[in-house]
C-alpha positions in Angstrom: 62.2 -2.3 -3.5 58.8 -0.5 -4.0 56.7 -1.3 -7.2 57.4 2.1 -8.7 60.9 1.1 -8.5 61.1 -2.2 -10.7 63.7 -2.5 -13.0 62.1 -5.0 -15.8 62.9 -5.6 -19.3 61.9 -3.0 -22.4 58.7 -4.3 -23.2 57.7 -6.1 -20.3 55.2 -5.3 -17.3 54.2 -6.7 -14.5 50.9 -8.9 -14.8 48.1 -7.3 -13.3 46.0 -10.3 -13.1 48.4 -12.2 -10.7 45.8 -13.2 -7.8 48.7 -15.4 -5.9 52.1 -16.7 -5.5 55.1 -15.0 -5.1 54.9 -10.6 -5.7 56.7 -8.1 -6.7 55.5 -6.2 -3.8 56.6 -8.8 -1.1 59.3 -7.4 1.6 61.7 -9.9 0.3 63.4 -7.7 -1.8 64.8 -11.1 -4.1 60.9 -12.0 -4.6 59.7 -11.8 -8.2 56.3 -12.1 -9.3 54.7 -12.7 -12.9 55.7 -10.6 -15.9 53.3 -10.1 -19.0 54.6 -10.0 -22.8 51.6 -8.5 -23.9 53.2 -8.6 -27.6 53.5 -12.1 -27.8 50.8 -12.6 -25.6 52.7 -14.6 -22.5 52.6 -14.7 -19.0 56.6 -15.2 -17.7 56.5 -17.3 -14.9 60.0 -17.1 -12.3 61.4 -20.9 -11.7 61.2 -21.0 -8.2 64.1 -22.9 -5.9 66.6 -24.8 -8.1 65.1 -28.0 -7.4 61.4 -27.1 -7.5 62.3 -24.8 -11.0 64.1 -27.6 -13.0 60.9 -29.9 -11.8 58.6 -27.9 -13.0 60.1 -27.2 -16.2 61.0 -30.6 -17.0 57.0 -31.3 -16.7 56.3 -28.7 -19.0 59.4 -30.0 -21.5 57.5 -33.6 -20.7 54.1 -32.5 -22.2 55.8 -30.8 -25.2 57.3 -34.0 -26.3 55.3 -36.9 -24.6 53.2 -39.1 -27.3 51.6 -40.9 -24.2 48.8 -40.0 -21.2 50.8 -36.7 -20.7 50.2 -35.6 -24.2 46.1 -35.9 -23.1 46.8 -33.0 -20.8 48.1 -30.5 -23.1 44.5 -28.9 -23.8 44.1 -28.1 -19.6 47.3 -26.5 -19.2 48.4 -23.2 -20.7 50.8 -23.7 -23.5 54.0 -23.5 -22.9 56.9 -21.3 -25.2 59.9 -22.3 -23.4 62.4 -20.9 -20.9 63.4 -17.5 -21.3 66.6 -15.7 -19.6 66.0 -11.9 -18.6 67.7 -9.7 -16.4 65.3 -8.1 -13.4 66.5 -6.0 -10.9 70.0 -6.5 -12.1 70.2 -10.2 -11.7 69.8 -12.7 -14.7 66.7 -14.8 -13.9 64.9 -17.8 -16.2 61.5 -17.7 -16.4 58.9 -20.1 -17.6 57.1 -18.9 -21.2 53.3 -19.6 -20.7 50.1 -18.8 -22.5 48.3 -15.6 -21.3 44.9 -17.1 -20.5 43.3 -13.8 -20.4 44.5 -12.2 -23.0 41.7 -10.5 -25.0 39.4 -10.6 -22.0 38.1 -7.3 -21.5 37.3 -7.9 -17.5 39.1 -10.6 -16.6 38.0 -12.8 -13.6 40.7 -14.8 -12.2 40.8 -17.5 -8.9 43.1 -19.6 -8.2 42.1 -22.9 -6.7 45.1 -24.9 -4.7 43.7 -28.4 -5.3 43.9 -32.0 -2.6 43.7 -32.2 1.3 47.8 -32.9 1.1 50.2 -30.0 0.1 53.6 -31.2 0.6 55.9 -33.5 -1.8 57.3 -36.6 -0.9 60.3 -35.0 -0.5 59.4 -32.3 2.2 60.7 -31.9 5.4 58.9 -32.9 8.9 58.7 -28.9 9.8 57.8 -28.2 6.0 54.7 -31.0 6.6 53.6 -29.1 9.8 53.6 -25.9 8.3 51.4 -27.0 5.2 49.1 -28.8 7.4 48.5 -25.8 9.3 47.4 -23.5 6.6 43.3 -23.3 5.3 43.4 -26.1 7.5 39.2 -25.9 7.6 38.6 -26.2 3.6 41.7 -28.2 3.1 40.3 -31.2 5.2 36.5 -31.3 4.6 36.8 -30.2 0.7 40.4 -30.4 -0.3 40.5 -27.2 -1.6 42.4 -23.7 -1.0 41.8 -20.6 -1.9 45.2 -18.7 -2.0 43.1 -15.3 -4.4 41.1 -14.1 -6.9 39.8 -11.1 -8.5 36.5 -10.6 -9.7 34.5 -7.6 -11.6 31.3 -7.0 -9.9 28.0 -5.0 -11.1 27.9 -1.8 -9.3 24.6 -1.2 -7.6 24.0 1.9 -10.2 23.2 -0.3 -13.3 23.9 -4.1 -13.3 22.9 -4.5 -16.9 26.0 -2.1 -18.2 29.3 -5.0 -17.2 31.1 -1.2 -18.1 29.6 -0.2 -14.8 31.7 -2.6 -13.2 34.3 -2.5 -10.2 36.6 -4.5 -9.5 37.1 -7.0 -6.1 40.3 -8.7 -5.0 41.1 -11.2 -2.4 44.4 -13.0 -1.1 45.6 -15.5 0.6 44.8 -14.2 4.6 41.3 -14.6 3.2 41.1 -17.7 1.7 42.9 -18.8 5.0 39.9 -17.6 7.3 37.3 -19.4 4.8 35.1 -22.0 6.5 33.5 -24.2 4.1 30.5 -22.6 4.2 32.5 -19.8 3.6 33.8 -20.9 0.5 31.1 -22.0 -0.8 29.8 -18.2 -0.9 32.9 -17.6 -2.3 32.2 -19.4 -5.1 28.9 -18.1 -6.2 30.4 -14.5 -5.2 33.1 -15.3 -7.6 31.0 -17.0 -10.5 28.4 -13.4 -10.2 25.1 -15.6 -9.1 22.6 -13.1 -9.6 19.1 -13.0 -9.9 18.4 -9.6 -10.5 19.4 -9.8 -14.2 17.7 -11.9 -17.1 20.9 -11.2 -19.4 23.2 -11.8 -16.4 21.2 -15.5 -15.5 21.5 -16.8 -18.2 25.5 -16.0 -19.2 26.1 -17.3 -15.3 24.5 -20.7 -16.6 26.7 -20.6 -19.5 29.8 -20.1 -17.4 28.9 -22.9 -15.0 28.1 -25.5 -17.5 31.5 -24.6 -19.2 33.8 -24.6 -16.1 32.2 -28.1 -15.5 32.4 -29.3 -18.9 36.0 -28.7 -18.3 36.9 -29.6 -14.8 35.2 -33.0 -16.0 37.5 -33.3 -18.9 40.3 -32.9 -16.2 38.7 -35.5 -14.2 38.5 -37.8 -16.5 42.1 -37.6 -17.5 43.0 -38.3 -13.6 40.8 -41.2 -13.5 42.6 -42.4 -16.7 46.5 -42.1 -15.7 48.5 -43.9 -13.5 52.1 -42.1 -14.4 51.9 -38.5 -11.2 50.8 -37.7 -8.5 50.1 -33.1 -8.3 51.5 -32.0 -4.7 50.5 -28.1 -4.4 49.0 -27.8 -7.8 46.5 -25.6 -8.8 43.7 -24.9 -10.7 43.6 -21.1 -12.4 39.9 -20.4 -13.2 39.4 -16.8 -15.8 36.8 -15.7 -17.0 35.3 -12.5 -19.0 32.9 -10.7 -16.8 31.7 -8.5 -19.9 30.7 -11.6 -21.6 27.9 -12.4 -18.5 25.5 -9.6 -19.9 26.2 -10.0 -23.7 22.4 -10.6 -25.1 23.1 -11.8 -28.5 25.5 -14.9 -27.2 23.1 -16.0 -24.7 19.9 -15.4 -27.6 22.4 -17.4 -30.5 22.9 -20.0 -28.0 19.5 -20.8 -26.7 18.5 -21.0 -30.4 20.5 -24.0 -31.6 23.4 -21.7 -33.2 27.0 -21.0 -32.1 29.6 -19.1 -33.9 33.0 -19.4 -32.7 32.8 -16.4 -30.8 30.2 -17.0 -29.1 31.7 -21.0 -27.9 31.8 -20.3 -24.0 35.3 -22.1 -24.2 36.3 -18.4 -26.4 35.9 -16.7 -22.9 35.9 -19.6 -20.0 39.4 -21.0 -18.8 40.0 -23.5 -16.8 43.9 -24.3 -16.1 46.0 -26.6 -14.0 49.1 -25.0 -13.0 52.1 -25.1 -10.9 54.0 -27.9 -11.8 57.1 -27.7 -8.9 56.1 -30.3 -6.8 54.7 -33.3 -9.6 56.2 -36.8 -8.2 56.3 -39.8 -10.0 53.1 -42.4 -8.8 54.2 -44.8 -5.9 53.4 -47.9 -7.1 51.2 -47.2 -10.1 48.2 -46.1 -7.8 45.6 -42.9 -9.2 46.2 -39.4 -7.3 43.0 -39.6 -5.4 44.3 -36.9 -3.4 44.6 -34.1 -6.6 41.2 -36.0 -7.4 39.1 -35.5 -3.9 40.0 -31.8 -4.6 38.7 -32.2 -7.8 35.2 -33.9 -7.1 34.6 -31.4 -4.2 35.0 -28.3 -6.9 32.7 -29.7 -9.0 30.4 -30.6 -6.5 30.4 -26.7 -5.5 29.8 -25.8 -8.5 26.9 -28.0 -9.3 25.4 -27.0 -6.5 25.4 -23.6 -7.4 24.3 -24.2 -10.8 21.4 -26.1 -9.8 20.3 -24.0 -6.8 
């Protein structure tokens, strides 16, 4: 079924900003990808298999009620509304209510980040193992990270002082697959707009590096805390608003002692874990070191390009 030919819900669209997972535009003519609510401001994520659905939203039903270590996680996740039945393409389907991270951005900048050397569950098969193992096999080993997409607003070459100027970039998951680490590392700063041909530009870059590490840390620290999961094939969803990079009077208000909400970096930087299908219980108590080698590598990249 072509795109044109979607049959969705009055007042729901398919989200624009959706830089992975399963599409819409996929052959599989059952595959359905992201919906937007743009009224109530969600994004309406599909349950996946039966299993791997009622898992997931049983996590997200966990962290709404939980009064322990999982109730610490709520701020670095989106927030969740509840399940939702709708009928697309002419079959009933429940879907997953979850905060619209970008909402209000006027360019959003989105990347999703599949985070730990291991991607399969406990529960996967030998020929589901093999196949994981197999994919972004270079970054997955040496960093622990994959890059399934992104999108990212670039300056055009006309005027990179104007972010209206802008065009847009987009990558999937072919590739993030033929990424070396070197590779991704240039990704990275591609992604984050390192730039050194624009004052205004330099110094809202510095303010969206030191606030997607202030909260990757945060995250960190919560991992290095809990005892309770272990995150199989769970990413990190990374959005930003590029017209906020060249905005003068934030970077100005900021550099002179004085912040406003609107001008908090956390008003336009997002950083997310998501995908919740594939979250075990811990064997035997022990940390996730693998969701946390990930982790540590991603902040080491973007240290490195903060500092370089």
């Amino acid at each position: 079924m072509a795109q044109s030919e979607q049959e969705l819900p009055e007042g729901f669209r398919q989200l624009k900003t959706q830089v992975a997972g399963h599409t819409f535009e996929e052959s599989n003519a059952e595959a359905v990808g992201l919906l937007q609510d743009s009224r109530a401001g969600c994004v309406l994520k599909p349950l996946g298999k039966p299993e791997c659905g009622e898992r997931e939203l049983r996590f997200y039903e966990s962290l709404a009620s939980g009064d322990n270590d999982l109730a610490l996680l709520r701020g670095h996740v989106p927030r969740f509304y509840g399940p939702l039945k709708l009928v697309v393409n002419r079959r009933e389907r429940t879907f997953l209510r979850l905060e619209d991270l970008t909402r209000g951005m006027r360019q959003p900048c989105v990347m999703d980040v599949k985070m730990g050397k291991r991607t399969w569950d406990p529960a996967a098969s030998l020929n589901k193992r093999k196949l994981e193992e197999a994919k972004y096999v270079k970054c997955k080993q040496e960093l622990g990270l994959c890059l399934p997409g992104f999108q990212v607003y670039r300056p055009s070459r006309s005027d990179e002082e104007h972010p209206k100027e802008a065009t847009i970039l987009r990558h999937g998951k072919d590739y993030g697959k033929s990424l070396s680490v070197e590779g991704f590392k240039q990704t990275m700063a591609l992604f984050f707009n390192i730039s050194r041909d624009s004052r205004n530009r330099r110094a809202g870059t510095e303010l969206l590096l030191n606030e997607v590490l202030r909260q990757l840390q945060e995250i960190l620290a919560w991992f290095q805390r809990q005892r309770q999961l272990h995150f199989y094939a769970s990413s990190l969803l990374i959005c930003y608003d590029y017209a906020r990079l060249g905005n003068p009077p934030m970077s100005q208000s900021l550099l002179n002692g004085h912040r406003s909400k609107e001008d908090d970096p956390a008003s336009w930087v997002q950083v997310r874990m998501i995908d919740f299908a594939h979250v075990y219980p811990a064997e035997q108590g022990q940390p996730d070191e693998n969701y946390m080698f990930g982790l540590r590598s991603l902040i080491q990249v973007v240290q490195s390009i903060l500092h370089r």
